[in-house]
N, C-alpha and C positions, 0 to 999 in steps of 0.2 A: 432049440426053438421053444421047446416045451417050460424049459426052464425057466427062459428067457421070459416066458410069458407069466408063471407063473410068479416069477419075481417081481413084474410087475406090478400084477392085481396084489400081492403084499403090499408091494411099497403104496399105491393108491388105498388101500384099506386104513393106511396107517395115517397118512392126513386126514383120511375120513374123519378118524378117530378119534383124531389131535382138534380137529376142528371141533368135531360136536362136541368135546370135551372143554375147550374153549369156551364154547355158547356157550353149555352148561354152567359157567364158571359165573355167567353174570346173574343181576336182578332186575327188577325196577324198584325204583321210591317213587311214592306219590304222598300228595296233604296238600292243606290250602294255606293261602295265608291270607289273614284279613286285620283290617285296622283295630287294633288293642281298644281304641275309645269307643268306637260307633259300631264294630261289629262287619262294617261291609268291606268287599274284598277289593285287594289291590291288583288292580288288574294293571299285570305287564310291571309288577315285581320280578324280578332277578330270581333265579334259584340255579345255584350251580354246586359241582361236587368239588370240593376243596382237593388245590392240584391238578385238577385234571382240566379240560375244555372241555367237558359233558354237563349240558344244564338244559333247562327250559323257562318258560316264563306263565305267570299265573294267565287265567282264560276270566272271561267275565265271572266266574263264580271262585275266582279266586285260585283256582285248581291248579295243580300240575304233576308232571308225573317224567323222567326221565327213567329214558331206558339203558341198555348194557352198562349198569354199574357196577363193578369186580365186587365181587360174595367180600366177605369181612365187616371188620371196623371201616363205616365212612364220616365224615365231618358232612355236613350239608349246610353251604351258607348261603341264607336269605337277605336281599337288601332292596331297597327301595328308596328315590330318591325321598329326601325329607324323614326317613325314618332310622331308627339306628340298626346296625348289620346285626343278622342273627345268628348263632351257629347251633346245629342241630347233631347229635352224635346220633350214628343210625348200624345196626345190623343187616348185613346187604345174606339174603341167603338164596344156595344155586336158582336158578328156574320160578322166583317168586318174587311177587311185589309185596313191599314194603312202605305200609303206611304209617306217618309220620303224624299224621291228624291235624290238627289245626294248630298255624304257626302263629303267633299272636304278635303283630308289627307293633311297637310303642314309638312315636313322634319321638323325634331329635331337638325338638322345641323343649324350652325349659318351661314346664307348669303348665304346658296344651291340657293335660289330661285332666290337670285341676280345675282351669277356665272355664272346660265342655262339662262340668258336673255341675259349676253355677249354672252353666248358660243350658243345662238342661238337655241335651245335644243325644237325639232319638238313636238307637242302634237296629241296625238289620235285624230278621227274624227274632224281637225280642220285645222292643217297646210298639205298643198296639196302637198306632196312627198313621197319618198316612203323611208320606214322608217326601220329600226330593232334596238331592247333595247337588250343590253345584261345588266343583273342586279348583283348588288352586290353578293346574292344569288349562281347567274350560276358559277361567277369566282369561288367563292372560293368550287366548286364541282368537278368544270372542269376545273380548271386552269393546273395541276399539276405540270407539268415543261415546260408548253409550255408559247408562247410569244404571246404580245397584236394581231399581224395579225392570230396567229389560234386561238386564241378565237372569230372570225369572222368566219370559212371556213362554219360552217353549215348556211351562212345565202346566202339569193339569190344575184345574182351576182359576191358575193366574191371566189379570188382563192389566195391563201396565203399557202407558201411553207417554210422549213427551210433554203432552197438553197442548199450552204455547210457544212451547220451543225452548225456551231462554234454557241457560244450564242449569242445571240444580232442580228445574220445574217438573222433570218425571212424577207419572204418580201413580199406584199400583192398586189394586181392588184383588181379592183373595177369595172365591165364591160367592162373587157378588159383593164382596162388604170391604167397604175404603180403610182407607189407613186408621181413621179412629176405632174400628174396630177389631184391628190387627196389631198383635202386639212384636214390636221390631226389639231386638234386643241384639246390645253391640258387646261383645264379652260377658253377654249376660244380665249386663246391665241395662236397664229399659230406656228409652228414647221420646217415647211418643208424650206428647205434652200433655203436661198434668190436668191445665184446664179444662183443652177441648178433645184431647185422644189423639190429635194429627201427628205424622210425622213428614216434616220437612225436608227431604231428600236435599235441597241445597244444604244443609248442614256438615252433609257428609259426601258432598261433592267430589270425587277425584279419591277417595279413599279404598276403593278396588285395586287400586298400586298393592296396599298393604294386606287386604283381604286373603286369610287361609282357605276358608270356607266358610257357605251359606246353606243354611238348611230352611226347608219350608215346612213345617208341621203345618197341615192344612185341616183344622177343624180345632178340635179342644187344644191339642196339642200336648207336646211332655214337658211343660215346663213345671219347674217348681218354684217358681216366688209369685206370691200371689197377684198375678196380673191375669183380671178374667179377659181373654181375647174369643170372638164368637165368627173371627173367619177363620184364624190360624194363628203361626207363631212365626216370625221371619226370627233366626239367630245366625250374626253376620259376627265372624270367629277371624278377630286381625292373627296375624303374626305375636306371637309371644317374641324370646328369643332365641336365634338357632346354635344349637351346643356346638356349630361348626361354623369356623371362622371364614370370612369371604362378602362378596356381595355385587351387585351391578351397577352402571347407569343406562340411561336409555333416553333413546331421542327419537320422536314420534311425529309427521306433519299430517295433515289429511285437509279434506274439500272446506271454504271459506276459512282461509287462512289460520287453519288448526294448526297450533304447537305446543308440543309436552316436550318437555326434559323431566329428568329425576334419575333419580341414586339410590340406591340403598347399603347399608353398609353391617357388620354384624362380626363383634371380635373373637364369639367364641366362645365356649369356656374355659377360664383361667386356671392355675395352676391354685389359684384362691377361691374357685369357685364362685365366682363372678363373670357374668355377662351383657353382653350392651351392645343392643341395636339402636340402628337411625335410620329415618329414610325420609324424604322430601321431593316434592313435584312441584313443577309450574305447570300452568295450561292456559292458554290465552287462544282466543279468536273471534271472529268474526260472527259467528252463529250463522244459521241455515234460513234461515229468515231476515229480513231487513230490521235493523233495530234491536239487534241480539249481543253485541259485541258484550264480551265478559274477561274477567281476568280471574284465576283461580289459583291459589295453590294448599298444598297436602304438608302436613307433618306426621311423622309419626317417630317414638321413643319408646323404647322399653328397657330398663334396666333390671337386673336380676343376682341374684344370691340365694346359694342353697348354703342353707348355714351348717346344716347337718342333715342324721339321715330323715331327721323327725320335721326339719322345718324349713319351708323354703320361702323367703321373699321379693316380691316381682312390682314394681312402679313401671306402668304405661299413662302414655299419654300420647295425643292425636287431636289433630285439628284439620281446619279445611276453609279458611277464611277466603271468599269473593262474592266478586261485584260484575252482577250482570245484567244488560236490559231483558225486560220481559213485554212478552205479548199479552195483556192480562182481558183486554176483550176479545169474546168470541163474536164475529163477523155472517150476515146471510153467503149462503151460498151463490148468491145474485151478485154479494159486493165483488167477491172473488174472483168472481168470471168477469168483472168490468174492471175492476183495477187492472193497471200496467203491469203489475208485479207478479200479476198471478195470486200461487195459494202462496205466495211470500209473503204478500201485504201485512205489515203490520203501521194500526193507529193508532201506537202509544209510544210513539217517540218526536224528538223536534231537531232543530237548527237554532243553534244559538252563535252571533260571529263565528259564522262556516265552520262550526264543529258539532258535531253528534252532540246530544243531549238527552238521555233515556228516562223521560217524564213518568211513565212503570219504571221502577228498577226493583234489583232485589240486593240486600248487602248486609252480611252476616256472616259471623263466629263466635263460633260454640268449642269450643275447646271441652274437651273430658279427660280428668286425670283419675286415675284407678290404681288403691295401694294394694295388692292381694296377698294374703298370708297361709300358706296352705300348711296344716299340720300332720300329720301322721299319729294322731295321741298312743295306737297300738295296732297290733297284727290284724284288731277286728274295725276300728272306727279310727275317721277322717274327720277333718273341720279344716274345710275351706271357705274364707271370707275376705270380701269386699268391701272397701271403702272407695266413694267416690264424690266426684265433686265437675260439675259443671258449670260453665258463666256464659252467657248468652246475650251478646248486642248486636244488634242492627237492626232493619227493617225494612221497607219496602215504598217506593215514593210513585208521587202522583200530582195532580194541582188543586187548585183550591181557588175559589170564589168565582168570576168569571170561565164561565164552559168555554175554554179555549176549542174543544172539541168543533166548534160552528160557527162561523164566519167569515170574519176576513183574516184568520191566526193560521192557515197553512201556507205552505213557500209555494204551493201551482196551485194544483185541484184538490180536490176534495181525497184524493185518495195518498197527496202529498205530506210530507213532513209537519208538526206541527212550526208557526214561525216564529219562533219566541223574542227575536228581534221587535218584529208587532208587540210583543204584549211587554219588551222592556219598554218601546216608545209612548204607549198607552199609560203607561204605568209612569214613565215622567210627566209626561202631560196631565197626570193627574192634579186636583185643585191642591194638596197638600202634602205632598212625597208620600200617601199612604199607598199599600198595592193592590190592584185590582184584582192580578191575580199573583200568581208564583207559584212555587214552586215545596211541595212540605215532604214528611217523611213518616209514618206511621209506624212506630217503635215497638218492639214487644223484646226488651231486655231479659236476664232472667239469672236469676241463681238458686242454684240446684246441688244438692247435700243428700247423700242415701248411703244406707250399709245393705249389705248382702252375706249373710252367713248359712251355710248348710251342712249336717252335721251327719255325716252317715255310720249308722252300725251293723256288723254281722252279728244276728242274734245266734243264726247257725249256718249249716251251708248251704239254705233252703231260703231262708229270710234275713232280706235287711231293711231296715227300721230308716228314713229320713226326716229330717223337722229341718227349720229354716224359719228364719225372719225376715223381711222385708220394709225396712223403713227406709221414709223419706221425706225431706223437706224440699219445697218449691215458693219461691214468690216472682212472680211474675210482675214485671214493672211496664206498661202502660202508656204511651204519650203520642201528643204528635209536636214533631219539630222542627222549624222553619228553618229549609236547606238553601231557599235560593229568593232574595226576593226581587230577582230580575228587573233592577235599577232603580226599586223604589227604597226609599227608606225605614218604613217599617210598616207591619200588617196592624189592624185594628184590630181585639180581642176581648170579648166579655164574657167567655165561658167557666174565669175563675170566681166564684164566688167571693172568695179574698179580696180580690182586687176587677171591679165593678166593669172596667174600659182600662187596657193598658196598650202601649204600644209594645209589641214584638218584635225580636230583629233574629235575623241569623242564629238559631243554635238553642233558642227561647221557644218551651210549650206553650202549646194551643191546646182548644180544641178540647180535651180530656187529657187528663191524668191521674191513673189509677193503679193500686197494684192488687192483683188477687194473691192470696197467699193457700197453697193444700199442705195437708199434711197427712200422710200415709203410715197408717201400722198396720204390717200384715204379716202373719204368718201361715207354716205350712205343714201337716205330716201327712208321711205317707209309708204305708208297706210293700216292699217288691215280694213277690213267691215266684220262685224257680224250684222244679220238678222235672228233671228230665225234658221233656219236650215244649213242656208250659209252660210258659210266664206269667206273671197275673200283677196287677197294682191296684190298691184302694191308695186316695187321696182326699183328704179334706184342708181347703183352704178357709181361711177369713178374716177381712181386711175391714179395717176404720178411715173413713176418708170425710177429710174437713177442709171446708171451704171459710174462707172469712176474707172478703171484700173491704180495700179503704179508697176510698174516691178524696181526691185534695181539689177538685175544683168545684163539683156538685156541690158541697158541703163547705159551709167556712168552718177555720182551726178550731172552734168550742163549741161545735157543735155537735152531739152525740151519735148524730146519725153518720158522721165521717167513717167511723169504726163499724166494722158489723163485731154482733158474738162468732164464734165458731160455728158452723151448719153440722152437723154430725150425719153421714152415711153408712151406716152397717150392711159388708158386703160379704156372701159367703159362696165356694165354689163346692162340689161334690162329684168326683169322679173315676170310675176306676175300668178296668178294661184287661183285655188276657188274649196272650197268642198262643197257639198251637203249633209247633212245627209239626203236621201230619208224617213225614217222611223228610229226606234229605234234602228232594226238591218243593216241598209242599208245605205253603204255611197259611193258615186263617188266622183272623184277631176279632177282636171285637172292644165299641168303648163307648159311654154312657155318661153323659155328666148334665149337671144343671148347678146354674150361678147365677147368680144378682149382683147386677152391676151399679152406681154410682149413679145419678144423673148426671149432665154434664153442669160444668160451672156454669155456664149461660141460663141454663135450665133454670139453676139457683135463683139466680141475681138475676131477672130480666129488665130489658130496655139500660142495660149497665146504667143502674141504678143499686142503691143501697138497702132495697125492700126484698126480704124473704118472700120467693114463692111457696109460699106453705103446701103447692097440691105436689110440688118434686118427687116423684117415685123412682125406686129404683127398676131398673130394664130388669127382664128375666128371659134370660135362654136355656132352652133344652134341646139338646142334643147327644145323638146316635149315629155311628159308622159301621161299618161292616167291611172288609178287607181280607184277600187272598193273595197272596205270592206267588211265584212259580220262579226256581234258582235250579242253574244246569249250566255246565261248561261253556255252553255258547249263547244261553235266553236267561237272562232274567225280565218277569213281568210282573204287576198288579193291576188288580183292578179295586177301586172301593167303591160303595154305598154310603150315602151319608143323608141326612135330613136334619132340620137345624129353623126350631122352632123359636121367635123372637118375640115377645109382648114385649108390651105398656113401653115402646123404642119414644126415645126422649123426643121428644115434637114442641116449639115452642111458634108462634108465628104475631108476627106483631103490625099492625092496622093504622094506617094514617087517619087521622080524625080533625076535626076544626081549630083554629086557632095554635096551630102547629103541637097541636095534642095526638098522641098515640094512644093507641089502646094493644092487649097482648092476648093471645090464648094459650095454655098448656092444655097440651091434646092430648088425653090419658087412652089405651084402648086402641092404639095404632101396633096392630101383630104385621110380620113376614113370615114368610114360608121359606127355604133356600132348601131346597134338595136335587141329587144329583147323579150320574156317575161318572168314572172316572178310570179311563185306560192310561196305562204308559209302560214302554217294554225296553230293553235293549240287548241287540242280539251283532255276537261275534262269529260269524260261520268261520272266520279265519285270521289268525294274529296280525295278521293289517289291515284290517277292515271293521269297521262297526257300522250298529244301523240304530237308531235309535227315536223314539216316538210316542203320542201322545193323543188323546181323543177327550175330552170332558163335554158332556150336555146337562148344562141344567135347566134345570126349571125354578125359576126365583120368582115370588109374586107377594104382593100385599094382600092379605087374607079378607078382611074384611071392611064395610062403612064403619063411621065413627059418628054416633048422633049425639045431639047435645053438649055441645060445647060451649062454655063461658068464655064469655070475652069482658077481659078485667080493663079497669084506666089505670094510671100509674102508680094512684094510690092503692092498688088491690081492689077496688070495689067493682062489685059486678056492673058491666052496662049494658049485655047483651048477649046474645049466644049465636052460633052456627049450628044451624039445625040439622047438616049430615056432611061427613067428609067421604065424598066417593072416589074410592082406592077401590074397592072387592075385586078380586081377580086383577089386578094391572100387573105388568111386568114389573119387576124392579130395574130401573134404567143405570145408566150410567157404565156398562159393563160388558160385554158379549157373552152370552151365555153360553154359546155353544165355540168351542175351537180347538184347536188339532195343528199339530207338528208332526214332523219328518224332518228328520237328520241322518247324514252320512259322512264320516269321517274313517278318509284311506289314506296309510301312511304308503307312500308309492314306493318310496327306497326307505331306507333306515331312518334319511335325516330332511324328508321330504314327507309334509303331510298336508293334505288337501280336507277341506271340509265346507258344508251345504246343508243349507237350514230352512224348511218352508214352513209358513206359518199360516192358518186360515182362522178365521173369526166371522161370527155369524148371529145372528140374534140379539145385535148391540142397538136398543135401545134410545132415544134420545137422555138425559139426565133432568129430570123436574123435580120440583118441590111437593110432596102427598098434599102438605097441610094449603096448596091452592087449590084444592079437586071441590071446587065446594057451592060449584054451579050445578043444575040438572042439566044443561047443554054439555056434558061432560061426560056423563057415565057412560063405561062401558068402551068411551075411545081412550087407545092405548097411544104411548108419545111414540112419534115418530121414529121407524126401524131406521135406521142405517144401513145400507147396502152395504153385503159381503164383501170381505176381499182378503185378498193373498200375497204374501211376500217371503220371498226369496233374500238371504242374507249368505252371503259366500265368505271363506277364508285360509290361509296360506301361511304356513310357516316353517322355514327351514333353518335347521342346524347347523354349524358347519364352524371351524377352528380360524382362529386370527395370531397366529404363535401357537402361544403354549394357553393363549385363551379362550371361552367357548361363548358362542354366540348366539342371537336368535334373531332372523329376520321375518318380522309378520306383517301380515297384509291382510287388508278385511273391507269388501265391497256390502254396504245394508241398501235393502232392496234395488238388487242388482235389474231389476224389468225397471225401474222407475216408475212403477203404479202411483197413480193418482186417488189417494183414499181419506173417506174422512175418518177420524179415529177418536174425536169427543164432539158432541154434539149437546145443546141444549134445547127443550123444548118448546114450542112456540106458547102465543100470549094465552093465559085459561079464561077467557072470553066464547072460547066453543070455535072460534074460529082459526086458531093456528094450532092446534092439538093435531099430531101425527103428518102435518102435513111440511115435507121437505121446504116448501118456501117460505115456511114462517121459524123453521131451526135456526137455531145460532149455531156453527161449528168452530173445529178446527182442522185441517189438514194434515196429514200427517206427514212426515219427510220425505222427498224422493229419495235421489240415488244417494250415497254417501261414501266417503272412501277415506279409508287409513293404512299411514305405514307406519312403521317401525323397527327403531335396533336395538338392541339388549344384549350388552357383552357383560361376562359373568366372572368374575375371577374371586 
């Protein structure tokens, strides 16, 4: 027995043995991996031990770490979709982790990496601004039918509205300040119009098909071609092309008879080292409003060659050519509650022999072609550069001569169709086939010519040295053109000085015809310092911006004044800024800049006319951020500080006078305030789960009166003045200053993901004019608030095989309660009597409920 026993507890000694000895025998690895270009981590990257089925996947900070890996030589391979697979050789030793450090992901794209250094494209823990990525991923979850400004609204700072409705009509405000203040850049290359600064989001309608990623620099920003921007920087980064052959189509329908198709397709890279993507969308429907119906579609091309290891050449090209009605007046809150329609109502469309007729319309294509050539000259410096070229026609229609707007010209009531039937009848019955009214088109064609070249050095492994150029040529072409002259024979016109009284017909300008022409030189340098934990950059911009004005109808052919000379603007930017990585989790920055900006061309040339405003000054902003991090397996957060000082902001405002004479003032001495802060965090407590969010409150207001104002006649000569513009303390309108997100996206099973988005806004302002403030029945009342509101946008997408091909089914409910909110609002008449108060607003409503599906099969 004794034996018996004792041979036992041997034998059980001996697995003891075998086992600990076993453990013993393993390790862990751990390291991060994050994206090569930007710096930030890929979460729910791939990491597994080659051979085996032991892996794990990164955590919001990129991390990961797998356990019992046999001691030895191991291979550790990293991959991620879109990126190219890594492999890492690793020393596994008994009883101990092994860190691998940081795995650096480089895109599968050919020339990403080149594109994001034109386009400027901010990096985690490194470049000192405040930053938001919206990724490939979020679009196609969340995109559903909405446009590139609300796929921003849950980020800090941003307030991005439909407007009108119509497609294309989005429009975004970045801490308070509109799109002319915000510099959009699409591969880098800038967008926003040379004249006046806006950027037209119908141009680029429907091109989130192709969209990699969007980044929001919100304040100075990291760009580097001299575009002084004083709310931020949007840079919307297409598809290059992918070094792996394959591609999709997809078919999408949703609420008022929404319908998208499109494809994309992408061969690879060749055994020549050649590549070629394509990809195209339709979209057509009804819009969410009456009078909305649009038809859209999307191109996009990229062809590619790496010639060698020193030089690779890439031709993109992209369009987004449609036509759509627009809602282009804002309506009382009275009309809306009495119309049939509701907050649908729209009064800017008709019936013409019982078919639609969209009397607003909007109809435009902007095509952009872009040749890029990236070089490699040595181990230490790069030159990457752009050529590009844009053409722009269309414009946007309406009527002319009799206000069909009032009488007997709708099909019921007043809140009916316009009847355009009435005004073709009108219009024969006239004494001489001329038209009373019709139907015109207001043109703003355009062709657009720029390079982009940046030129990077390693001085050493501390500093490198950048400079860059920035030119460009723009003329802008001017008209308006008779689209319909609803059964008359031709319109009566004396606005050409040429020719005294002519008649016009179909397709023949009216009205004005002018073209403005800018021309831009601007360059750039700047030095990076890297120090272990620090980053640091000094930049100095400065750019040449010329204006020159030709009018062909104001002016007849041999007249001098047809031509302007050139206007000469000298503009210069100075800024530079430094982060801190305190610790692993722990990072501050800081950034400082001041620039002078251009006036706008209107500024220049008032009453579009051919006379120099000689008082033109250039705008000056100064501005300060302050910003902390906080990065951890499961929380990434920041918060920033910011303050953003505006003078001498362009003000022009022009005065009806007798004898159909106007008069103008340029209102010098009109300052803003915009400061703020700004939360946003997201936290993974578990590999299927995120939470993700957002808080910004500012305070944005016009600092000061403005006394002493001249008020010029057309000739320049003074007739008079405004003796005080009262702004001091007023909100800055048009924007919600205060709003806040919540999101949650859980993947329920592997190929099941659920996701929920709440949005709150508050302190949005009606939208006015400063340069009206110029009553004493006015000081001190602020326009009209807007009552708060909140919405709810839900979304659904699952994975799943069709053969041997992979799928994706999505689904996306925006504002799922159906809230009733208003979301642009203007403010009543500045008489003293409709300032702040809701019944004297013009609005617009914002959309109920909305609903999208879609399929996406991948091969």
């Amino acid at each position: 027995m004794k034996q018996t026993l004792r041979f036992g507890v041997m034998v059980i000694t001996f697995f003891v043995m075998v086992s600990f000895s076993a453990i013993a025998q393993t390790g862990t690895v751990s390291g991060k991996v994050l994206d090569e270009d930007n710096g930030e981590p890929l979460i729910g990257a791939n990491v597994r031990v080659k051979g085996t089925t032991k892996g794990s996947v990164a955590d919001v900070g990129g991390n990961f770490k797998i356990g019992d890996v046999a001691v030895g030589s191991q291979t550790i391979v990293v991959s991620f979709i879109g990126f190219g697979e890594k492999e890492v050789e690793v020393t596994v030793n008994e009883g101990q982790n092994t860190d691998i450090g940081t795995v650096q992901m480089k895109s599968s794209a050919i020339g990403l990496s080149e594109v994001q250094v034109i386009a400027s494209v901010a990096v985690d823990r490194k470049t000192p601004v405040a930053v938001s990525t919206i990724k490939e991923s979020f679009i196609a979850e969340k995109a559903s039918n909405q446009e590139f400004p609300e796929l921003l609204k849950s980020t800090p700072g941003v307030y991005a509205t439909k407007t009108g409705g119509g497609y294309g009509d989005s429009r975004i405000n970045v801490r308070g300040f509109n799109s002319v203040n915000v510099a959009v850049l699409i591969n880098g290359v800038p967008v926003n119009d040379m004249e006046n600064g806006r950027v037209y989001w119908s141009n680029w309608a429907g091109l989130t098909d192709v969209t990699r990623s969007m980044q929001v620099q919100r304040g100075l920003g990291a760009s580097k071609v001299a575009v002084p921007s004083i709310g931020g920087t949007i840079n919307i980064l297409t598809h290059t092309t992918d070094a792996e052959k394959g591609g999709y189509v997809f078919a999408g329908v949703g609420n008022n008879n929404y319908k998208k198709a499109a494809f994309s397709l992408s061969s690879g890279l060749t055994e020549k080292n050649w590549a070629v993507s394509v990809a195209a969308a339709k979209i057509t429907g009804d819009g969410w409003a009456e009078g909305l119906e649009f038809e859209g579609y999307n191109y996009f091309f990229n062809v590619s060659k790496i010639i060698n290891d020193e030089h690779t050449l890439s031709l993109t090209g992209f369009g987004a050519p449609q036509r759509h009605g627009q809602r282009q007046n804002m309506q009382s809150i009275e009309t809306f509650r009495n119309a049939p329609q509701g907050i649908k109502y729209n009064a800017d469309w008709g019936i013409l022999n019982g078919e639609v007729v969209h009397v607003e319309d909007n109809f435009y294509h902007k095509p952009q072609f872009s040749l890029n050539h990236y070089w490699t000259i040595n181990e230490t410096s790069e030159l990457s550069t752009a050529l590009y070229a844009s053409y722009g026609t269309g414009g946007g229609g309406g009527y002319q001569n009799v206000d069909i707007s009032i009488g007997d010209f709708r099909t019921g009531n007043e809140y009916s169709p316009y009847d355009l039937d009435a005004v073709v009848d009108q219009n024969v019955a006239s004494a001489d086939g001329h038209a009373l009214s019709f139907l015109r088109a207001s043109r703003n064609d355009h062709k657009w010519y720029g390079a982009l070249s940046t030129y990077t050095k390693e001085v050493n492994s501390n500093l490198d040295i950048l400079a860059g150029l920035d030119l460009r040529y723009y003329k802008g072409i001017h008209f308006t053109e008779v689209v319909d002259l609803l059964g008359a024979d031709y319109v009566l016109d004396d606005s050409d000085a040429n020719q005294p009284v002519r008649r016009a017909g179909v397709g023949d300008k009216i009205n004005y015809y002018n073209d403005g022409i800018v021309l831009w030189e601007g360059g750039f340098l700047q030095a990076e310092y890297t120090s272990g934990a620090l980053t640091a950059f000094a930049s100095l911009a400065a750019s040449n911006t010329s204006y020159k004005r030709i009018d062909y109808f104001l002016y007849e052919d041999d007249d001098p004044l047809q031509e302007t000379d050139f206007q000469n603007f000298f503009g210069y930017q100075v800024k530079g800024g430094a982060n801190y990585n305190l610790t692993r989790n722990h990072n501050v920055f800081a950034n400082l800049g001041y620039f002078e900006k251009a006036p706008d061309f209107d500024a220049v040339y008032q009453n579009n006319q051919n006379i120099v405003n000689e008082d033109a000054e250039n705008q000056k902003i100064l501005s300060f951020e302050l910003g902390y991090g906080y990065r951890s397996t499961q929380l990434n957060a920041n918060v920033n500080f910011y303050r953003t000082n505006w003078k001498d902001r362009t003000f022009t405002q022009r005065f009806p006078g007798s004898d159909n004479q106007f008069f103008f003032a340029n209102i010098l001495g009109v300052n803003a305030l915009h400061q703020g802060v700004e939360l946003d965090f997201l936290y993974k407590p578990t590999t299927n789960l995120t939470f993700n969010g957002m808080l910004s409150v500012g305070d944005w207001v016009w600092q000061n009166n403005v006394d002493g104002v001249n008020i010029f006649d057309e000739n320049q000569d003074i007739v008079g003045s405004i003796s005080t513009l009262y702004i001091e303390d007023l909100k800055v309108g048009d924007a919600a200053q205060t709003t806040a997100a919540f999101g949650i996206d859980y993947k329920v099973i592997d190929n099941f993901k659920l996701g929920m988005t709440y949005n709150y806004y508050a302190n949005l302002y009606a939208s006015y004019d400063p340069t009206d403030r110029t009553d004493e029945t006015v000081v001190g009342k602020q326009a009209w608030e807007v009552p708060d509101y909140s919405l709810v946008d839900v979304n659904a997408a699952v994975d799943f095989n069709i053969g041997n091909l992979k799928a994706v089914l999505y689904a996306n409910v925006n504002n799922l309660f159906d809230v009733e909110y208003i979301s642009d609002a203007q403010d009543g008449d500045y008489d003293g009597d409709g300032i702040g108060d809701a019944a004297g607003a013009r609005v617009f409503y914002g959309f109920g409920r909305t609903w999208t599906t879609g399929l996406k099969i991948k091969f």
